[in-house]
C-alpha positions as CSV (number, residue, x, y, z in Angstrom):
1,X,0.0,0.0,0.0
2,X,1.3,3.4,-0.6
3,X,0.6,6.9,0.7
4,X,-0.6,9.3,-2.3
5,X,2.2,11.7,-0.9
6,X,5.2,8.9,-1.5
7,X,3.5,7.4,-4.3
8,X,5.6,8.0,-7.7
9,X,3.6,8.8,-11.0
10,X,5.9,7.8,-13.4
11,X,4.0,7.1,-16.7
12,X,0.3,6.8,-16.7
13,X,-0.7,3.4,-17.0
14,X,-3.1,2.2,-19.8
15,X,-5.8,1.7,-17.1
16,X,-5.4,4.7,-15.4
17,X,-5.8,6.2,-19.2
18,X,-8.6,4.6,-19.8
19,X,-10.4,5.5,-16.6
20,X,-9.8,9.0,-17.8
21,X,-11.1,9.0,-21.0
22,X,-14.4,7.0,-19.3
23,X,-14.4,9.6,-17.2
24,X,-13.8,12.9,-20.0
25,X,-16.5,11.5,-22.3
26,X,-19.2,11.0,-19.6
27,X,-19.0,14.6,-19.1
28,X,-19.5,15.6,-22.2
29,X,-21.9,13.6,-23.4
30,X,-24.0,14.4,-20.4
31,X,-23.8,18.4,-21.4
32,X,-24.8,17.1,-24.9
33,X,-27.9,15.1,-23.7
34,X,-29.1,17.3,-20.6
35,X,-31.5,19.0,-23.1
36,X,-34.0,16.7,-22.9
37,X,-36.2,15.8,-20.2
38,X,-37.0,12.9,-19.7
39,X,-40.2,11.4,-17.9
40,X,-39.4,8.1,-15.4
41,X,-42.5,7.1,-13.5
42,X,-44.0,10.4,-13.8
43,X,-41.0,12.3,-12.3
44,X,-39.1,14.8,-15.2
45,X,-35.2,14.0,-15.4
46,X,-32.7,15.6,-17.7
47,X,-31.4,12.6,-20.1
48,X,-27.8,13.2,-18.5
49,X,-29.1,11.3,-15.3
50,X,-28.6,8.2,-17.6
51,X,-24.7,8.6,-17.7
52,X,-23.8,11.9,-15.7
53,X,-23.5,9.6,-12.1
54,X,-21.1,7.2,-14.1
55,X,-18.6,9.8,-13.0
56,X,-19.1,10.1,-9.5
57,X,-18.5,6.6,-9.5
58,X,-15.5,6.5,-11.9
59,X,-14.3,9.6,-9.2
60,X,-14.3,7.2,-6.6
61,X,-12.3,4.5,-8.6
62,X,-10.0,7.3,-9.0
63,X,-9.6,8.1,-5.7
64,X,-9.4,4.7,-3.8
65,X,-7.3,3.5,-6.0
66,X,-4.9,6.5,-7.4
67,X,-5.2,8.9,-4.3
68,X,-7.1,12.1,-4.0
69,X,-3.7,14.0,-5.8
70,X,-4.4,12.4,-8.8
71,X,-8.2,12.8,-9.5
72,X,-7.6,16.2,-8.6
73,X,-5.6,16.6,-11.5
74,X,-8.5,14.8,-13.8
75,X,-11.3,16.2,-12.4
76,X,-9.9,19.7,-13.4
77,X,-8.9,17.9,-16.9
78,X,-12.6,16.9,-17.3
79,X,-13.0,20.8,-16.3
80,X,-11.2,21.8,-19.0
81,X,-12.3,19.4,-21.8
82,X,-15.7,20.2,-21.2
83,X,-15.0,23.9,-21.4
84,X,-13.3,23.2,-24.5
85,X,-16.2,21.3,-25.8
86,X,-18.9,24.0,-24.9
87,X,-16.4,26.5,-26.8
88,X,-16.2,24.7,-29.7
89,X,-20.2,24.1,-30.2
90,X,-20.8,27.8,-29.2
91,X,-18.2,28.9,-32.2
92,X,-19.7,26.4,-34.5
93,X,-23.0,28.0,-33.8
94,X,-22.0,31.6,-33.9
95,X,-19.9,30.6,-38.1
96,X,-22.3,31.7,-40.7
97,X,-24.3,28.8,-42.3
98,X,-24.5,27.9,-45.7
99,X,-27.0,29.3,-47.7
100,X,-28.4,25.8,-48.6
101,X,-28.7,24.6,-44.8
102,X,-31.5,25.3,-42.7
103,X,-31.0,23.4,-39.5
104,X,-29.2,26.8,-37.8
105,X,-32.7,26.8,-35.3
106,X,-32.7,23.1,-34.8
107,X,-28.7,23.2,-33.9
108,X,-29.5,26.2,-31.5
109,X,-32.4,24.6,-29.8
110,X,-30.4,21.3,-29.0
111,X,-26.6,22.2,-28.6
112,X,-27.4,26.4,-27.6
113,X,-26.0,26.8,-24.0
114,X,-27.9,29.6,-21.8
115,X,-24.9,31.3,-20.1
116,X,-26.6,31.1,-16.6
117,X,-27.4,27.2,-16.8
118,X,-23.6,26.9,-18.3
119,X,-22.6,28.8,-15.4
120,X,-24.5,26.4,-13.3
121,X,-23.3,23.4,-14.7
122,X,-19.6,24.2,-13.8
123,X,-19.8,25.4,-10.7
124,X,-22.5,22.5,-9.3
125,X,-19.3,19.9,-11.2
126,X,-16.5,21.6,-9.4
127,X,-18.0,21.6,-5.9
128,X,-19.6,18.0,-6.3
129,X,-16.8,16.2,-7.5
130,X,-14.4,18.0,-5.2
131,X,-16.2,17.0,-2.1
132,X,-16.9,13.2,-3.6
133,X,-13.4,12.8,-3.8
134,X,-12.5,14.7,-0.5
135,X,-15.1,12.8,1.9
136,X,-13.6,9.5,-0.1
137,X,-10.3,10.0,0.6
138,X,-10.8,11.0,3.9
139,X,-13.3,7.9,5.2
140,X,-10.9,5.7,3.5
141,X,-8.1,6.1,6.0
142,X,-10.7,6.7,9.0
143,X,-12.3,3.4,7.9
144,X,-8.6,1.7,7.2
145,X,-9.5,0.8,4.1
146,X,-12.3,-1.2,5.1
147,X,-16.0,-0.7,4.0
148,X,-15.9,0.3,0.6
149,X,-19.5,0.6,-0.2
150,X,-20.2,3.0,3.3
151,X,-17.3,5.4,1.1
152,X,-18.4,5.2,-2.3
153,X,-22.2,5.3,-1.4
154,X,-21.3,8.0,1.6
155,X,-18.9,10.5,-0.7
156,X,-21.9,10.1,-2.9
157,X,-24.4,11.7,-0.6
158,X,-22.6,14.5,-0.5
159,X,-21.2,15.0,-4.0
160,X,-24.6,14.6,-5.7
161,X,-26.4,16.2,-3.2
162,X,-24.1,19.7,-2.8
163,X,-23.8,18.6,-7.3
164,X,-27.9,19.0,-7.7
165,X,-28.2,21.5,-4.8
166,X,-25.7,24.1,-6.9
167,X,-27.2,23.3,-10.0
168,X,-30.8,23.5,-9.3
169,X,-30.2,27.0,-6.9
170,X,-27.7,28.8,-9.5
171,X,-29.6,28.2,-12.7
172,X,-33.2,28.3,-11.6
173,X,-33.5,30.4,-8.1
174,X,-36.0,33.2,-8.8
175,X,-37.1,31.6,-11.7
176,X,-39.2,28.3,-9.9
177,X,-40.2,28.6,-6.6
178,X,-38.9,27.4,-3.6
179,X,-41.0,24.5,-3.0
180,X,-40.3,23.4,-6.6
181,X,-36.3,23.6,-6.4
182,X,-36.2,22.0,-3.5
183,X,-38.1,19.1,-5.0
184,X,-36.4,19.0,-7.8
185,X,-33.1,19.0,-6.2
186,X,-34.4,16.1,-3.6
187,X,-35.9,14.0,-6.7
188,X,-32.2,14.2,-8.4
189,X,-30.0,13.9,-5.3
190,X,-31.8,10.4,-4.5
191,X,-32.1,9.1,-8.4
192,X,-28.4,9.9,-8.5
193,X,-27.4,8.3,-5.2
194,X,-29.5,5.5,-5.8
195,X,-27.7,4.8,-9.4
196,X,-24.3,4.7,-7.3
197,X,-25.9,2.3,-4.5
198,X,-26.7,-0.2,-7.3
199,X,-23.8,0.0,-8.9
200,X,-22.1,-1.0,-6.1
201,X,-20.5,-4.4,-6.8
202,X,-19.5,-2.9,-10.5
203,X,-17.3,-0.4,-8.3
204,X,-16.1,-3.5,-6.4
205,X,-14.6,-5.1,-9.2
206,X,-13.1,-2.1,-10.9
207,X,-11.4,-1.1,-7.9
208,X,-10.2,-4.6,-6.8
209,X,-9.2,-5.5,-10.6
210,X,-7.3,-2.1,-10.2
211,X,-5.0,-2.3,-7.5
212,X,-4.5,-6.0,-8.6
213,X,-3.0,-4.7,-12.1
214,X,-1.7,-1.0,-10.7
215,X,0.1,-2.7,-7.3
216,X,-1.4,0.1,-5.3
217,X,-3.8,1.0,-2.9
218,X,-3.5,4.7,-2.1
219,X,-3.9,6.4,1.6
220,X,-4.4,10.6,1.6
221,X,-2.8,10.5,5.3
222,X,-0.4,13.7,4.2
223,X,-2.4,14.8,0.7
224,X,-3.1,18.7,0.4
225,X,-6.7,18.9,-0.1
226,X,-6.2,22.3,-1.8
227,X,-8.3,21.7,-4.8
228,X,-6.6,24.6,-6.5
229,X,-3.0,22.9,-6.2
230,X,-2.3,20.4,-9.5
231,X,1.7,20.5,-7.6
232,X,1.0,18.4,-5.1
């Protein structure tokens, strides 16, 4: 076992890569598809809510496995991907079109990004995957490395629950009233945390087929939890 502060990166294994890219693409995708709503059981969902909780629970693979250092560093690459994504739709949409094509409203309708719900979307990313990982990291040596599924289910909690909190206040306060946000944010925080609590023995064997391949099993005890630092 090694302590995320000791631990050498050298090269980045092909796992590790992969779990990043997983991890990149779910982000994206789940801008992409968050346009629609979606109606399960008579409660309205964006679409994301079909892949966007995959990366809470790739977030914890990266953090019981890699340390808390390391998914820092992804979870402010999946930042920046994302952004770079969202930039490159909003130029595409801004180009002139060709005379001949006439889907300009269609491609505003579905891939236009209101700057507040952009905004929104961000921030509510930032502060949930920040405290997923953080809470992760920090039952994980309280626990001794025992208990995976209180960690991943408990970093959950919070994550998606601070995650749909941010969201639902920042892009819709003033807009939908109190009783409704507070619904909404409720109906999301327990479809999300329910998705993780199912997927459960999935994380299991990622995480044990991980640090079988990798040879570690990283412990924050001396980590900076600065999420600002990409240093250390």
């Amino acid at each position: 076992m090694t302590d995320s502060a000791t631990q050498q990166d050298g090269g980045h294994s092909p796992w590790f890569t992969a779990i990043v890219a997983v991890f990149v693409t779910t982000l994206i995708a789940s801008n992409i598809i968050a346009v629609k709503l979606i109606d399960v059981a008579g409660t309205i969902l964006p679409a994301a809510i079909i892949i966007f909780p995959i990366s809470y629970i790739v977030g914890d693979v990266l953090t019981e496995v890699y340390g808390f250092r390391r998914a820092r560093r992804v979870i402010w690459l999946g930042f920046g991907c994302n952004l770079l994504a969202v930039g490159a739709i909003a130029l595409a949409g801004a180009l002139p079109a060709a005379g001949f094509w006439d889907g300009q409203p269609a491609y505003d309708r579905i891939l236009g990004y209101a700057p507040r719900i952009l905004g929104a979307s961000f921030i509510a990313y930032l502060v949930g995957e920040f405290a997923n990982s953080y809470v992760l990291a920090r039952m994980k040596v309280a626990t001794k490395g025992r208990w995976l599924w209180a960690r991943t289910i408990g970093s959950t909690i919070i994550g998606q629950g601070l995650d749909s909190a941010v969201f639902m206040t920042v892009a819709f306060a003033g807009i939908i009233p109190v009783e409704g946000l507070i619904a909404a944010v409720i109906t999301q925080w327990l479809v999300k945390t329910a998705y993780e609590a199912l997927a459960t023995p999935l994380t299991y064997a990622v995480v044990g087929f991980l640090k079988r391949c990798e040879g570690i099993d990283t412990y924050d005890r001396e980590t900076s939890f600065n999420p600002l630092s990409l240093a250390e």
